[in-house]
C-alpha positions, -999 to +999 in steps of 0.1 A: +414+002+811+395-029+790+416-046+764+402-031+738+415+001+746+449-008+760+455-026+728+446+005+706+467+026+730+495+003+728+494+004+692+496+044+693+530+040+711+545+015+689+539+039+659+559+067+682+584+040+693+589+023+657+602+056+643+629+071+668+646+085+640+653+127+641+669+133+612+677+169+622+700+153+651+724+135+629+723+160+596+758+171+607+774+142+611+758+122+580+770+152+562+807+142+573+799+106+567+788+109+525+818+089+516+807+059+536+800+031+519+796+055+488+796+048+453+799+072+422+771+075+397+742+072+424+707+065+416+679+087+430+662+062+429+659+029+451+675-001+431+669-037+442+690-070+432+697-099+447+709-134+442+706-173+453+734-179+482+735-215+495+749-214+531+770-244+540+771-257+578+802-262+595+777-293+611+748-312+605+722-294+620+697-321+636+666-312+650+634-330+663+618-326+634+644-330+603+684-324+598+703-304+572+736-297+560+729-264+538+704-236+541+690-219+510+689-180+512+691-152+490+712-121+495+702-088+487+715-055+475+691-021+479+713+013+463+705+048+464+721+082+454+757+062+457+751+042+490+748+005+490+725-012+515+727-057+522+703-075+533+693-113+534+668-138+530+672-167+551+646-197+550+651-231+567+623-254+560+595-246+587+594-210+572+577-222+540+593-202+517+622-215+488+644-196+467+619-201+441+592-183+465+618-153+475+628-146+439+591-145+429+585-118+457+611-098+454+608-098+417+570-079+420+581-049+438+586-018+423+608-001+445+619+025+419+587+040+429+604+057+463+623+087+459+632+090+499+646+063+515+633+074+548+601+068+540+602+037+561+565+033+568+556+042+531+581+015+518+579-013+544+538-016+540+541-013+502+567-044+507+543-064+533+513-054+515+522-070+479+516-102+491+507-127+523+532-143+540+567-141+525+582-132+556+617-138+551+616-123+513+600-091+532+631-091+560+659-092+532+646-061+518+638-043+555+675-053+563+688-039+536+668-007+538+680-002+571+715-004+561+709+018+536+699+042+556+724+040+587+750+044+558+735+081+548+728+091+584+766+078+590+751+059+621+749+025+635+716+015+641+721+008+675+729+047+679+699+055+658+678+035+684+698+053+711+709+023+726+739+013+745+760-018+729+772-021+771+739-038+775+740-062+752+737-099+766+760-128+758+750-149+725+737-187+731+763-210+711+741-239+699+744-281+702+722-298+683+707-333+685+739-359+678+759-386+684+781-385+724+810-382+698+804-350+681+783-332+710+818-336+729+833-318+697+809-294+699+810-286+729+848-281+731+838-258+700+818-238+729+837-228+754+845-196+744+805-187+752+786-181+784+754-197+779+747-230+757+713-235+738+707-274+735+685-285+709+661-314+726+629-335+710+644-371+707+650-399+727+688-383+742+678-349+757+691-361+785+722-375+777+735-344+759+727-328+789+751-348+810+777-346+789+778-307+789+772-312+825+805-335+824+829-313+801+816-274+812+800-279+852+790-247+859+777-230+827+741-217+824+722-235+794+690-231+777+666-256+761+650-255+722+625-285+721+614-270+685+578-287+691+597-324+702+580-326+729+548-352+731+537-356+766+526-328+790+539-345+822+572-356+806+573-324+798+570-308+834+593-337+846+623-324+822+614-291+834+623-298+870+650-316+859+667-293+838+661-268+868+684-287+888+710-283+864+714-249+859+691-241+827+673-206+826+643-214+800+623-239+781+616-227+738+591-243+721+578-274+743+555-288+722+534-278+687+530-251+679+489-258+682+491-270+712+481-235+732+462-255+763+489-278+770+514-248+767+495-234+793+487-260+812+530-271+813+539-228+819+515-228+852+535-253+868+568-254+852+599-241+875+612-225+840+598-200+816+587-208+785+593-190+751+576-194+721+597-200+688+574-216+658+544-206+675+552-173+674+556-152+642+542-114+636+531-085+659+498-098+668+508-133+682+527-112+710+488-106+727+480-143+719+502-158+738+498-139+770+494-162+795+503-188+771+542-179+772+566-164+796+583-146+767+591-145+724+620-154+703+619-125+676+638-136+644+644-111+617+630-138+589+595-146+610+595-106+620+594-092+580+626-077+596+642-048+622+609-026+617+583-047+628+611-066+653+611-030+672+575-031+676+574-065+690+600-054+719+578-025+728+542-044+732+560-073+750+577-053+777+546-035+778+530-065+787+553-077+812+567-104+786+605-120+785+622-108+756+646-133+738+662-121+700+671-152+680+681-157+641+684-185+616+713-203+603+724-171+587+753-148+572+764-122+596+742-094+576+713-110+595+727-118+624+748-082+631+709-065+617+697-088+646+721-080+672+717-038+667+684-046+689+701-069+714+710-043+740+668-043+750+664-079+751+669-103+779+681-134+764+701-137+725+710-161+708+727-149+675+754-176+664+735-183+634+771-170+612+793-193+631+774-225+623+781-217+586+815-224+567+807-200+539+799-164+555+800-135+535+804-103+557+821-091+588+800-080+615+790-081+652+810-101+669+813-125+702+843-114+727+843-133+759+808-150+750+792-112+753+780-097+717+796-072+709+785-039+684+808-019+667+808+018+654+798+013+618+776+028+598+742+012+589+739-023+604+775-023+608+790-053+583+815-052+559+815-074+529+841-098+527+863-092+495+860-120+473+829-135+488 
């Protein structure tokens, strides 16, 4: 088969796999469910609103290429016929979007315009269709759809998906680029989890190394360069050294731009190599075959859960490493994330325990391992007063 005509077969499958929704199957038990996240007077109609939400970091959060203390992000509410569906808008500055750019977007849809809020495909292109690019503006309302409609089926997602939560991996907890002082703290902070992510690109990668390698001997870390990297054989040299002390993978080497010397560092690198920044929609999945080992699907990058599904499918398909991620986040995000978690191979969802401020209960992390819990729609729970 060319590529053509694997890719346009491909395609076919994700439309079967996107949608593995029989309504008939859970009719029963939604009926036994209409009280869940109910309200009275409901709409039969699809009812938007949302508002501005600063997230506040329990750190800094110091990267290669900037630091921040607050993340802006915009939390959303969809309703229909009674239920009440939350969703989020998350956008850390390499996204491009503001709360200016989100309010704009979500402002311009007419979602009163849907009767049948299982008319995912008829609602979800309307949403991606208004306008380019908005990714994380089209993910708040995709989130919230979905909860919206685990709610009436009286489902978790997960279930919907027919997945089992058993399989879901352990969650990366994160150290970013700091002082000796605070990575101790941090780390300390971390050894509850099973796997730590270390955030690299500066002149101390290897230091912080050490000193997890000092405090925590024996546990498995992974490496986010977020583009730091500047030099293709420094580059392979930190990959054979990080080999020898137990790391698993390599995200985001170098630019984004920089496919040749990707794939120049991934022929000869001892560790995989997943694409973060460089990767955002469907379509980059093909791209970066050959490029990449694997992708790190985020909800904001993905337009959200519907499009996310999709990019599992083509990338196991194409014999590609599967990693979910999020932003710094509220757990609405992170617990819509984590329904898909039991088909990937790597996560890294602690985006809600970096922030001081978090607005919902949700997924959560027991012996380093996610865990997913019976509830209806994404399965959160807002936080009274918050």
């Amino acid at each position: 088969m060319d590529r053509r005509k694997f890719l346009a077969s491909a395609g076919l499958g994700l439309v079967a796999a996107a949608t593995p929704i029989s309504i008939d199957a859970v009719t029963k038990k939604a009926r036994k469910a209409r009280t869940v996240a109910k309200t009275t007077g409901g709409s039969k109609k699809l009812k938007l609103t949302f508002f501005p939400y600063e997230l506040k970091l329990r750190h800094a959060f110091n990267l290669a290429r900037y630091s921040r203390t607050t993340t802006p992000d915009i939390q959303v509410k969809l309703e229909y016929d009674g239920y009440v569906g939350y969703g989020e808008a998350s956008m850390p500055p390499y996204l491009g979007e503001s709360v200016e750019s989100v309010t704009t977007f979500l402002n311009s849809l007419d979602l009163e315009q849907f009767t049948d809020p299982f008319r995912i495909e008829d609602i979800l292109t309307y949403v991606d269709q208004k306008a380019p690019n908005n990714r994380a503006a089209k993910a708040s309302v995709d989130i919230a759809l979905h909860d919206l409609l685990g709610k009436i089926m009286g489902q978790p997602w997960y279930k919907i998906w027919g997945l089992n939560p058993a399989n879901a991996p352990v969650t990366s907890f994160t150290i970013g680029i700091d002082t000796e002082e605070v990575v101790r703290q941090k780390v300390e902070e971390a050894r509850p989890y099973k796997l730590i992510k270390v955030k690299m690109g500066l002149d101390r990668d290897q230091e912080t190394v050490e000193i997890i390698r000092e405090m925590m001997p024996d546990i498995p870390i992974c490496v986010d360069c977020n583009q730091g990297w500047k030099d293709k054989e420094h580059a392979l040299e930190m990959c054979h050294w990080l080999k020898e002390r137990n790391c698993l993978f390599v995200e985001q080497p170098f630019d984004k731009e920089w496919i040749d010397e990707t794939a120049w560092l991934r022929e000869r690198s001892p560790l995989p190599l997943i694409a973060d920044e460089a990767f955002q929609r469907l379509p980059d999945i093909v791209r970066f075959k050959g490029v990449y080992d694997g992708i790190n699907i985020k909800l904001m990058k993905s337009t959200g859960l519907h499009e996310a599904y999709k990019m599992v499918t083509l990338a196991r398909a194409l014999d590609m490493k599967v990693m979910i991620g999020c932003m710094t986040e509220t757990s609405c995000a992170v617990t819509a994330a984590a329904n898909l978690s039991p088909l990937v191979d790597f996560a890294d969802l602690d985006g809600n325990l970096l922030i001081a401020n978090d607005r919902f209960n949700g997924m959560t992390v027991e012996n380093g391992k996610i865990t997913l819990h019976d509830i209806p729609g994404l399965g959160i729970t807002p936080i009274p007063g918050k």
